[in-house]
C-alpha positions as CSV (number, residue, x, y, z in Angstrom):
1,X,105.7,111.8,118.9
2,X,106.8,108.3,118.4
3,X,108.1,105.5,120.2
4,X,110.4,102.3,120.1
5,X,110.3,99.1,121.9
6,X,106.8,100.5,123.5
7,X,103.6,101.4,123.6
8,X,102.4,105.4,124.1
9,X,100.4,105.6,127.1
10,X,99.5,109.6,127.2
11,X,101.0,112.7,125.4
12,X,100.3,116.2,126.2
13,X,101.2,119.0,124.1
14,X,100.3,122.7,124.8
15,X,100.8,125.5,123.4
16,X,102.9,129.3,124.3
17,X,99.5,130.0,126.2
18,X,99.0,126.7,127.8
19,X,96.3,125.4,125.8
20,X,96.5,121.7,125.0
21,X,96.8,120.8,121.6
22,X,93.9,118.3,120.5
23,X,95.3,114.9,119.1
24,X,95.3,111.1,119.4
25,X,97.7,108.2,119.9
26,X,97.5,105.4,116.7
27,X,95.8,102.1,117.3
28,X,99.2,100.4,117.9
29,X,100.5,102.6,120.1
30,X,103.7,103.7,118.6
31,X,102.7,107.5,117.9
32,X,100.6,110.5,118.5
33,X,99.8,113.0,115.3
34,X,97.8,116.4,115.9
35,X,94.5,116.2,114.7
36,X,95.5,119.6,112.9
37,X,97.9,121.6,111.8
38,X,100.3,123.5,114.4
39,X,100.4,126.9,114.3
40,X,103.3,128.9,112.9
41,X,105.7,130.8,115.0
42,X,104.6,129.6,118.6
43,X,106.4,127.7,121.1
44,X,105.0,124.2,122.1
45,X,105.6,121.6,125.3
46,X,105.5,118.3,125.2
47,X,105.1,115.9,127.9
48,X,105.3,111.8,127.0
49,X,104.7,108.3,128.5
50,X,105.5,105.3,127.5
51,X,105.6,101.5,128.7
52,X,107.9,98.9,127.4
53,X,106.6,95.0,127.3
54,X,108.3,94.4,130.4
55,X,105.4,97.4,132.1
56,X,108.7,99.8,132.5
57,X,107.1,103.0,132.1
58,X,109.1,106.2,131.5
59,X,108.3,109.8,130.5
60,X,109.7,112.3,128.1
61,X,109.7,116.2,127.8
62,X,110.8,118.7,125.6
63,X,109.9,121.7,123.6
64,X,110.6,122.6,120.2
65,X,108.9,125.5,118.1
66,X,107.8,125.7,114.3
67,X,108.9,128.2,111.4
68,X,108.7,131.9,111.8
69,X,107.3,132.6,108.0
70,X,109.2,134.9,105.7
71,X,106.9,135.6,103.4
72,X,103.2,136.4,103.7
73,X,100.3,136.7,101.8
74,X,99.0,139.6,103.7
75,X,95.5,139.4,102.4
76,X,92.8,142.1,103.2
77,X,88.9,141.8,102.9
78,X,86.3,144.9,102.5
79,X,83.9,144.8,105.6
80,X,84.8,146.5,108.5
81,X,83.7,144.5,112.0
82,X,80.2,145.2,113.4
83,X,79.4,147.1,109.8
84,X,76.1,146.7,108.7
85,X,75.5,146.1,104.9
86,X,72.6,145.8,102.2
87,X,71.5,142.4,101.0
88,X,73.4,141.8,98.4
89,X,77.2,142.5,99.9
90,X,79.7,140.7,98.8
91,X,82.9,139.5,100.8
92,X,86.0,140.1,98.7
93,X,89.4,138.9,99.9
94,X,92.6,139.8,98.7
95,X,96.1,139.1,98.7
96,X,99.4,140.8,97.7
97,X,100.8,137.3,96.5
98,X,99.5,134.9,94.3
99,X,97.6,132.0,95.7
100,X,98.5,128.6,94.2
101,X,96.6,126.1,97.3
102,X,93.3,127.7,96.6
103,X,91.6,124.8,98.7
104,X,93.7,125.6,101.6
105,X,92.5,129.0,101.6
106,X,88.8,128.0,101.0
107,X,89.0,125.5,104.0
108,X,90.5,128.5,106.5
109,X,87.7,130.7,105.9
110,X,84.2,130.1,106.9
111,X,80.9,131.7,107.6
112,X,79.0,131.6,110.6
113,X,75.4,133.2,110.0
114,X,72.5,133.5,112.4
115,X,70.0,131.7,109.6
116,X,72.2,129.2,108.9
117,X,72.8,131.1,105.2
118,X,75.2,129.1,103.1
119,X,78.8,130.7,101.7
120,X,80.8,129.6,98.7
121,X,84.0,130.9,97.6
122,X,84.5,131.8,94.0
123,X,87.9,132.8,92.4
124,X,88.9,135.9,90.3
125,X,92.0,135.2,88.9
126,X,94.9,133.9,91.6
127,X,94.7,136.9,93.8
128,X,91.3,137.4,94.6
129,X,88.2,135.2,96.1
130,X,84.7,136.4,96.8
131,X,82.3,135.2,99.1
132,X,78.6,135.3,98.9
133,X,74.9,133.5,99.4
134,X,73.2,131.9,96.4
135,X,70.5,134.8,96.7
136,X,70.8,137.9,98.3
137,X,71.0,137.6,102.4
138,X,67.7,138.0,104.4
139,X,67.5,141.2,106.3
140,X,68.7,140.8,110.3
141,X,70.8,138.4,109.4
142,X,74.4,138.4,111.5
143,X,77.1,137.1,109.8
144,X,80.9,136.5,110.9
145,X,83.6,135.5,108.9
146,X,86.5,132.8,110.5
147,X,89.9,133.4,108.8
148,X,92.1,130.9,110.0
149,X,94.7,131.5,107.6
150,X,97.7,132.3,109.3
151,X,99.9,128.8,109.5
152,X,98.0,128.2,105.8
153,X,100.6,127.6,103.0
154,X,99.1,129.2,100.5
155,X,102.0,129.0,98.1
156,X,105.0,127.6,98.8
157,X,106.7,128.9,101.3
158,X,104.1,131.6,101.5
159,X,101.6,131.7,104.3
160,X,97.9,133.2,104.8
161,X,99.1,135.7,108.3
162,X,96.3,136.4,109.5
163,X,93.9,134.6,111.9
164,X,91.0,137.0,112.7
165,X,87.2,137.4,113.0
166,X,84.8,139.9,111.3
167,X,81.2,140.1,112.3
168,X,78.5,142.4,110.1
169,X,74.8,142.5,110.0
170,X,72.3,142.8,106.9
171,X,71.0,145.8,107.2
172,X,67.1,146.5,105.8
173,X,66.3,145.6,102.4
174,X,66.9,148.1,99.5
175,X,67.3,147.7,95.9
176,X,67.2,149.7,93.1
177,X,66.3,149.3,89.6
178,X,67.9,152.0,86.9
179,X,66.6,152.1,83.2
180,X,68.4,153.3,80.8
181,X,65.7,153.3,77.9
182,X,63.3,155.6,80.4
183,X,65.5,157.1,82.5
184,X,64.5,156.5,85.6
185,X,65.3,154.9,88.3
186,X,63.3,153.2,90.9
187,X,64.0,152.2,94.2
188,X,62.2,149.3,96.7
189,X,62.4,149.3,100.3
190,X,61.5,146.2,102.3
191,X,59.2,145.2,99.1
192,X,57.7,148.2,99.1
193,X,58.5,151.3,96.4
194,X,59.7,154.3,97.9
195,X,60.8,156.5,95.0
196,X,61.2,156.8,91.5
197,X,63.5,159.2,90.3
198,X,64.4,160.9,86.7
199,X,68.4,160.3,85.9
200,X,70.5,160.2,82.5
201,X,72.6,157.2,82.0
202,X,75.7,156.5,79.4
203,X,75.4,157.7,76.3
204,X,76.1,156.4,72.7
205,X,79.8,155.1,72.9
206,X,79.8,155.4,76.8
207,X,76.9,153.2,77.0
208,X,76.0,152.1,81.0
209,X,76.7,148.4,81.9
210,X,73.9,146.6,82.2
211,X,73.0,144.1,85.1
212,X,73.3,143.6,89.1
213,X,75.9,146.0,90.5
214,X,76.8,146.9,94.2
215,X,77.4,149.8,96.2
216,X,81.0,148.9,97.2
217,X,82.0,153.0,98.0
218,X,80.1,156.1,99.3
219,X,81.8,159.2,99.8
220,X,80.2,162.9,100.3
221,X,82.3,163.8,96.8
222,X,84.7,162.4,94.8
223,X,87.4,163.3,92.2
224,X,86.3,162.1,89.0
225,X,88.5,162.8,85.5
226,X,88.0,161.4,81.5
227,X,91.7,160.6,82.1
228,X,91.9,156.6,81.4
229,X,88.7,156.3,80.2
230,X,89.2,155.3,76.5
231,X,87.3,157.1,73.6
232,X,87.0,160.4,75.3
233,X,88.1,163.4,72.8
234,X,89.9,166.0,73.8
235,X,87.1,168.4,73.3
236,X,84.6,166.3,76.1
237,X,87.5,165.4,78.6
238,X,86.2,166.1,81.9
239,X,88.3,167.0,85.0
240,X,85.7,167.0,88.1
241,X,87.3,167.4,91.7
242,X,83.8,167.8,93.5
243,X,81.6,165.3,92.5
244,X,79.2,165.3,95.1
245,X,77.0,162.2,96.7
246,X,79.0,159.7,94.6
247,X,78.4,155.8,95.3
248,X,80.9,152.9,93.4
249,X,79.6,150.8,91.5
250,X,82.3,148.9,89.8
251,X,86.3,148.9,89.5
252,X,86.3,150.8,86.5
253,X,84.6,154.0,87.5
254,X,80.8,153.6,87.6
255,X,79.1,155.8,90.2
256,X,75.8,157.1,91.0
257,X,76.2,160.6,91.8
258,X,74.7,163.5,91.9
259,X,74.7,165.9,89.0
260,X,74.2,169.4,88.4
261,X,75.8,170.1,84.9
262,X,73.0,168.3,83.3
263,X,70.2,168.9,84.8
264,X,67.9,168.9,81.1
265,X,68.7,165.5,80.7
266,X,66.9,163.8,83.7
267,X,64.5,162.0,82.7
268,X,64.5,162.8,78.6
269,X,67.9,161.4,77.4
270,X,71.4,160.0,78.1
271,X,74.5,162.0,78.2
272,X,76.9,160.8,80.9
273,X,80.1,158.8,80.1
274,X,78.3,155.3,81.6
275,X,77.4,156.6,85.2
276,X,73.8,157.0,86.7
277,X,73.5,161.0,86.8
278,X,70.9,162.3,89.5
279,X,69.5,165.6,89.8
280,X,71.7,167.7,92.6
281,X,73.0,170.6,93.7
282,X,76.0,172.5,92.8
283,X,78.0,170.8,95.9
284,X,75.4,168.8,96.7
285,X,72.3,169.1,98.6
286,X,70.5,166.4,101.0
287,X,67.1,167.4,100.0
288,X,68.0,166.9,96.4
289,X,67.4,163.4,94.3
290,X,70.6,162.5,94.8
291,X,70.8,163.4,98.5
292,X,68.1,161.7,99.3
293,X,69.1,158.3,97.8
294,X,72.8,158.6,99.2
295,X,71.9,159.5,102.7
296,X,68.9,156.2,101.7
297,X,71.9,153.7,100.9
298,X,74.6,151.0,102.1
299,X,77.5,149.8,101.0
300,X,76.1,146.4,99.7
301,X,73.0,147.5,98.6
302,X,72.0,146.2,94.8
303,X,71.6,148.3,91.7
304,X,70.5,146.8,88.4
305,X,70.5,148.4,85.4
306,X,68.4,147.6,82.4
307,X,67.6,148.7,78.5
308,X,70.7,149.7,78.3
309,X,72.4,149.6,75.3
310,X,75.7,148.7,77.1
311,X,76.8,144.8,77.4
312,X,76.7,143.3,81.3
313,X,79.4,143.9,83.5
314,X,81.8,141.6,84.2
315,X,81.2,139.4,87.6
316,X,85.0,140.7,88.7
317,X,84.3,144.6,88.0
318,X,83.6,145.8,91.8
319,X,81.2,143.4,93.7
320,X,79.5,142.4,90.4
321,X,79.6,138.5,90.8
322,X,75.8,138.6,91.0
323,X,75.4,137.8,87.1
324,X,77.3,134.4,87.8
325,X,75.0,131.6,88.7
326,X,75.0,130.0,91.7
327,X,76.1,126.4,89.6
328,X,78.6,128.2,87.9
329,X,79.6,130.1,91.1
């Protein structure tokens, strides 16, 4: 809003909903700027008065609304509101376009946590940004996530679309520790060890990633096949539509899950295809090994492997940015 031949005494600008939009009039008195950016697609009022030198005072209205977007980046995270989570989930967010204002995006999402836990953004290619603590969160602690993103240019002529708020809580303190040298695999509650287990791990060639890893899936069972899975012969391809007590590890097909093909192998050697193999039942049973841990775990709870002969997953394979550290982060 500007002026000639006068000074602004008072603008008023509201919204579709009748909520005033915050701003100021400059030190001179020729104009009023919002102290942020409108939003997109809405209708605003706007009421202004002015005095000439001669003390003449008159007022103006009008309205005027700002662009309907055409394109959208439509981006998605993986928490569902009020979910609760282990301590070391990760917030993953998503678009279907690629982002080029990567600040923008940064500065339209923020985190609200009841300890006062510090978030930072870090980018995995121009499509995808995580979100997480420098170490994992505390147990108890309520988190919600601000997305203001919907009158954000993210590229140009592409906005953010959405404006929403998630809340999720931290959810006790579980973490589990697989070694692929022993074949075990250990697992501490609230500091305290609960179980150790025997498993089989990947096996020569199919060797299991080493390093932090989260449970970013759970499902009862699962379809799992050798099909993309590069160096698997003909004569070992596997076609399994019944896996059962399966978590996700990472993007590329690591599970836990329960396993009852080879049960000899617990504990003595590896012989899966880089997945943690637990004892189980035919279609699964919740007093088995693997029962017991699935029905045990949250999406967001850690699992590190070790001594494996495997090199460390990537920080961008499933919820894996836990081996980046916190300066590179």
């Amino acid at each position: 809003v500007s002026v000639a031949s006068g000074k602004l005494s008072k603008v008023t600008v509201t919204d579709q909903a009748g909520k005033e939009v915050a701003g100021a009039i400059s030190a001179d008195g020729a104009s009023w700027v919002p102290s942020a950016n409108l939003s997109v697609a809405s209708q605003y009022r706007v009421t202004a008065r002015a005095t000439d030198a001669n003390g003449v005072a008159t007022q103006a209205d009008s309205t005027f609304g700002t662009l309907t977007p055409e394109k959208e980046a439509g981006p998605y995270d993986n928490i569902d509101n009020d979910g609760k989570y282990g301590v070391a989930m990760i917030v993953s967010l998503n678009f279907r376009k690629p982002v080029k204002d990567r600040a923008a995006v940064e500065k339209g999402v923020s985190f609200e946590t009841s300890d006062g836990t510090v978030v930072k953004g870090h980018w995995f290619g121009s499509q995808r940004v995580d979100f997480r603590p420098e170490r994992f969160w505390k147990s108890g602690t309520k988190v919600t996530v601000h997305y203001r993103l919907k009158s954000v240019e993210v590229s140009p002529d592409v906005y953010g679309g959405v404006d929403s708020d998630q809340t999720f809580t931290i959810g006790r303190d579980q973490r589990t520790t697989v070694d692929a040298r022993k074949d075990t695999m250990t697992v501490v509650r609230d500091g305290e060890t609960v179980d150790t287990v025997p498993i089989t791990a990947g096996k020569s060639g199919f060797d299991s990633w080493n390093g932090t890893m989260v449970i970013s899936e759970k499902a009862e069972r699962t379809r799992m096949s050798s099909q993309g899975v590069s160096g698997v012969s003909a004569a070992e391809s596997y076609d399994l539509s019944d896996v059962p007590h399966a978590l996700r590890l990472t993007d590329s097909g690591t599970y836990v899950h329960g396993n009852s093909w080879a049960i000899g192998a617990m504990g003595s050697y590896n012989a899966s295809h880089g997945c943690i193999g637990v004892a189980d039942a035919r279609y699964g049973s919740d007093g088995s090994d693997a029962g017991k841990y699935f029905n045990s775990s949250l999406v967001g709870d850690p699992v590190t492997v070790v001594n494996s002969k495997g090199a460390e997953v990537a920080p961008d394979n499933g919820l894996s940015g836990w081996n980046t550290d916190w300066q590179n982060w």
